[in-house]
N, C-alpha and C positions, 0 to 999 in steps of 0.2 A: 259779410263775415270773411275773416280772412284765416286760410288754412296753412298753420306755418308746419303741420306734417306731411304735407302730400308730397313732398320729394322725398320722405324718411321711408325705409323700410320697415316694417311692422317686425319687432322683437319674435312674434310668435312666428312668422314665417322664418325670418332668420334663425332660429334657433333648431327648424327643423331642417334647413339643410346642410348646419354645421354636423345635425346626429345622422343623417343618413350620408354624410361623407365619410362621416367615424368609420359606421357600421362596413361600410364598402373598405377603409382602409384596414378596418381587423381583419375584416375576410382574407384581403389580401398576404397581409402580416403572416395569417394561421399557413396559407397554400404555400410562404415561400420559406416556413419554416419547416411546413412538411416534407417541401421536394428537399431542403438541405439535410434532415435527418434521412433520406430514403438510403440505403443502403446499397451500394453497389452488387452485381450478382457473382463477383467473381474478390468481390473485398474493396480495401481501399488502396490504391496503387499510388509510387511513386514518378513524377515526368522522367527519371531512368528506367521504370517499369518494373521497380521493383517492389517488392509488399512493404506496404506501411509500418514498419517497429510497433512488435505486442498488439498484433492484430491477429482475432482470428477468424476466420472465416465463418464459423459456424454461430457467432455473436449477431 
């Protein structure tokens, strides 16, 4: 008997490390969205070091 799948990968294994790469890539997605909304402790500054326009601090 001749086996014309034995060099195919099995759908069902393929399919589970396309979802645990999701899984790993939202994780990531959520961490680098959190650090960009984190809020500085002194506001948002400008590279002349000046405040951000219609920023307040206490937001």
């Amino acid at each position: 008997i001749i086996d014309y799948l034995k060099d195919k990968i099995q759908l069902k294994f393929e399919y589970h490390n396309v979802k645990c790469d999701y899984i790993e890539f939202k994780i990531y997605m959520y961490d680098l969205i959190k650090e960009a909304l984190k809020m500085p402790k002194d506001g948002w500054m400008m590279q002349e070091g000046m405040p951000w326009l219609r920023h307040k601090k206490s937001n």
